[in-house]
Z-matrix of the N, CA and C atoms (Angstrom, degrees):
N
C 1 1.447
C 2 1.525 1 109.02
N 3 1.560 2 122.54 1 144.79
C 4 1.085 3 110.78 2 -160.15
C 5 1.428 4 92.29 3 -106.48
N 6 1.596 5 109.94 4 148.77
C 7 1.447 6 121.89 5 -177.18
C 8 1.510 7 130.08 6 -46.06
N 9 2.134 8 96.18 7 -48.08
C 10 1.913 9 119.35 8 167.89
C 11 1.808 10 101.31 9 -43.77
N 12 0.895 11 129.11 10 119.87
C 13 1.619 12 144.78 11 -179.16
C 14 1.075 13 117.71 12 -120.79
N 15 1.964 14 111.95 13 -9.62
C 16 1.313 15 106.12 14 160.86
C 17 1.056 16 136.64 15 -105.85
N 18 1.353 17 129.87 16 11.72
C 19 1.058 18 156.76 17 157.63
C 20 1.881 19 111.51 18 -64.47
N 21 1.197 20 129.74 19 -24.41
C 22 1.009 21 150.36 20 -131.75
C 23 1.565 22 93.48 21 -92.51
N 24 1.451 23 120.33 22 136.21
C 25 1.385 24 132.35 23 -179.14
C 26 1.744 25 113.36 24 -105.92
N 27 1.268 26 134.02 25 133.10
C 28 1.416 27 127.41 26 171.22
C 29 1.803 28 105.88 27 -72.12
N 30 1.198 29 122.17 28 104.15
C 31 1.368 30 110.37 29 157.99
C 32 1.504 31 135.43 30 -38.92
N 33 1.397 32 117.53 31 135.34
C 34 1.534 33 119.27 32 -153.38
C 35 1.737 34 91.60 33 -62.24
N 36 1.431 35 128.97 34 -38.59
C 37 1.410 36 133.46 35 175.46
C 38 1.560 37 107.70 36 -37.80
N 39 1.106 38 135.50 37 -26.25
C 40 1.228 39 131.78 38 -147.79
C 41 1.549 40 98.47 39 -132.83
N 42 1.496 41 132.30 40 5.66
C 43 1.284 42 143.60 41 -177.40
C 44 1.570 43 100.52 42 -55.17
N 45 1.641 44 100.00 43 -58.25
C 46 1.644 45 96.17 44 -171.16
C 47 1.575 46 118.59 45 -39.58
N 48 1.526 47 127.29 46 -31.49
C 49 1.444 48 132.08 47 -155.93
C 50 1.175 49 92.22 48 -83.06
N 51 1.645 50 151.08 49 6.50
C 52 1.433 51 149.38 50 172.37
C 53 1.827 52 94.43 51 -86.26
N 54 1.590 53 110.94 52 -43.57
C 55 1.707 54 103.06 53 -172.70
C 56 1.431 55 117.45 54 -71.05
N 57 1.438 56 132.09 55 -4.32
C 58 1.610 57 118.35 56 -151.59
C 59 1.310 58 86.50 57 -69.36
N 60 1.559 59 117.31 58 167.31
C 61 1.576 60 143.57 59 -158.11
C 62 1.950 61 85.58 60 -82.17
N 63 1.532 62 109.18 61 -59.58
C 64 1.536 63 94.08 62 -167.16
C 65 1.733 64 113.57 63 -42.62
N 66 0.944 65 117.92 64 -34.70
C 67 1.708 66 120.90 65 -179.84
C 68 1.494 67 87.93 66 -49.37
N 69 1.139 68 130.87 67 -30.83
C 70 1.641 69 117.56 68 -163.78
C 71 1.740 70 100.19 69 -80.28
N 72 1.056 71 140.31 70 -31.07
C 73 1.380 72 132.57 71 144.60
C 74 0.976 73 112.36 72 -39.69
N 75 1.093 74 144.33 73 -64.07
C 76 1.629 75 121.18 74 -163.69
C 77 1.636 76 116.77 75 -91.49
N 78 1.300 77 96.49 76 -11.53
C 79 1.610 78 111.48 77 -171.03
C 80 1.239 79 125.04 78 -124.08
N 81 1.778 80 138.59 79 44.06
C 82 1.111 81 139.31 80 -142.67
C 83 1.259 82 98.72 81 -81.43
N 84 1.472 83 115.06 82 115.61
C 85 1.423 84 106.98 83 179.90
C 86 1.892 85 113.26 84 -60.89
N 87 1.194 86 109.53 85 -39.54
C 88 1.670 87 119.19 86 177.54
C 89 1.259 88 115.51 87 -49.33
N 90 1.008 89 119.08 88 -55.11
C 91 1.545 90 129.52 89 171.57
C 92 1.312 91 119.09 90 -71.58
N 93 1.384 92 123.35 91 -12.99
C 94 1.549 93 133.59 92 174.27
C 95 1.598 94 91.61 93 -73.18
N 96 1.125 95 120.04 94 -70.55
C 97 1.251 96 131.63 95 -128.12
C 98 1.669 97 105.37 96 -106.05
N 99 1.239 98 121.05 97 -2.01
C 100 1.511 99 126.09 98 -159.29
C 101 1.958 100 89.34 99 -76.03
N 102 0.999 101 129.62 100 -35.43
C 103 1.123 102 128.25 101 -163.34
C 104 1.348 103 119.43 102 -76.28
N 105 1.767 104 107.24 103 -12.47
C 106 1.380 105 108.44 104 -169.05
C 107 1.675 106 96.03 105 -100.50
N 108 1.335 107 108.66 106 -31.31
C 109 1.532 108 114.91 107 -142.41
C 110 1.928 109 105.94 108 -130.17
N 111 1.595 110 92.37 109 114.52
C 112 1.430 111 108.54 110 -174.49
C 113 1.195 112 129.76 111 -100.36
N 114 1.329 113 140.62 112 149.29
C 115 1.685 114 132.68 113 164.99
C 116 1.433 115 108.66 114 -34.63
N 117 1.424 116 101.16 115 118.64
C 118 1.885 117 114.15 116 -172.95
C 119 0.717 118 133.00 117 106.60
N 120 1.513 119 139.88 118 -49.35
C 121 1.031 120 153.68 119 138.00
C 122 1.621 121 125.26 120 -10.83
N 123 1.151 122 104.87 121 124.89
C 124 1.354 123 128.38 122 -161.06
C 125 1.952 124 109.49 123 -107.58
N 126 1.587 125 108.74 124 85.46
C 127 1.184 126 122.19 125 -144.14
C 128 1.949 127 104.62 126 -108.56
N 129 1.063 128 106.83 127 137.50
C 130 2.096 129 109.55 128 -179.75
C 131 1.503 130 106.31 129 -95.67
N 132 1.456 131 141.41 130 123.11
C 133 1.033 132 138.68 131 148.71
C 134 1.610 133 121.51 132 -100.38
N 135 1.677 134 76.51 133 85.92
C 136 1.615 135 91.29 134 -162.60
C 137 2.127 136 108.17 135 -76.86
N 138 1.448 137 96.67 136 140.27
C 139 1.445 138 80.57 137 179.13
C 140 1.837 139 118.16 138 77.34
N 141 1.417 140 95.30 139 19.89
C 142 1.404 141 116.73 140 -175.21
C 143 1.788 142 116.13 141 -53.41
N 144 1.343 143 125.22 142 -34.37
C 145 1.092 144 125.78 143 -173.66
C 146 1.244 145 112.34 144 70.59
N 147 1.878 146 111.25 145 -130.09
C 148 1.389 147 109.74 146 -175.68
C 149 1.878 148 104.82 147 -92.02
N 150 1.920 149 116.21 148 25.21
C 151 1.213 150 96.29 149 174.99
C 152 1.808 151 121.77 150 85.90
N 153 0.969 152 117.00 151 33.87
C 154 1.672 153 144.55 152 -143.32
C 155 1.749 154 77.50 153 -97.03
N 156 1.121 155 128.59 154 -57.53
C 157 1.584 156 157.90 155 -136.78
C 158 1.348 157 104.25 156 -95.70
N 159 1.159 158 89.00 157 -68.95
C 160 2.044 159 112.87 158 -163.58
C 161 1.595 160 93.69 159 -36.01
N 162 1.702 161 135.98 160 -61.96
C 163 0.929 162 109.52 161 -143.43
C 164 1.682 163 120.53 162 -69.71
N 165 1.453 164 90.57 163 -25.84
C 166 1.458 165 124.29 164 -159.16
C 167 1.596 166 101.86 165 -69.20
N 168 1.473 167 117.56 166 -29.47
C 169 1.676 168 126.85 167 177.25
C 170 1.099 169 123.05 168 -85.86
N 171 1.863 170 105.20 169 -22.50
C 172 1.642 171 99.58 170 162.36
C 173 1.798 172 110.01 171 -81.64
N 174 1.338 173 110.88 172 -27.95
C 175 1.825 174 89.69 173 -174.26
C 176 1.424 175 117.99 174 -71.61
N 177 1.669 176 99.04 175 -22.28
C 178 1.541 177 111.69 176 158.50
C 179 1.622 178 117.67 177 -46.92
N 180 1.152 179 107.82 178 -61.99
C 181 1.506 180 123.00 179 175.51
C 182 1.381 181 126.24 180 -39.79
N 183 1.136 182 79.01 181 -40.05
C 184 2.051 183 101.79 182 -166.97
C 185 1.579 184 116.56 183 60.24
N 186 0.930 185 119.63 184 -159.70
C 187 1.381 186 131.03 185 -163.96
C 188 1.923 187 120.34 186 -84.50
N 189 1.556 188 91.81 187 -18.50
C 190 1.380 189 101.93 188 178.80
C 191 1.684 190 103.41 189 -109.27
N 192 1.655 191 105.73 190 12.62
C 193 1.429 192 105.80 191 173.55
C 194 1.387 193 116.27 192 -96.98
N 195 1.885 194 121.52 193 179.05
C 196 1.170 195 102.24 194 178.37
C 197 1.802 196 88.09 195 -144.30
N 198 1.866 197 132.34 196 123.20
C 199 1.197 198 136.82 197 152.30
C 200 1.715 199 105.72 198 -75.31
């Protein structure tokens, strides 16, 4: 294994271990993101992965929004 670790890619196999719920303790996507992102708003979760984000930008969004 090579020492450089920053270079280092997560294998798509191993994507799921970004969603488990405990990440939502330290990482509330709602509370991250409420400040950027409003009802309507038509928002990119670019680089989404397994979707960690996505859900949290549409309730942000609301119904007249678009992720």
């Amino acid at each position: 294994m090579s020492g450089n670790r920053k270079n280092r890619v997560c294998p798509a196999e191993h994507a799921g271990a970004l969603d488990l719920n405990i990440r939502r303790l330290f990482h509330d996507p709602e509370k991250l993101l409420r400040p950027y992102i409003r009802e309507g708003m038509t928002v990119l979760d670019l680089g989404c992965g397994p979707g960690f984000f996505t859900m949290a930008m549409a309730r942000l969004a609301g119904g007249s929004g678009k992720v």
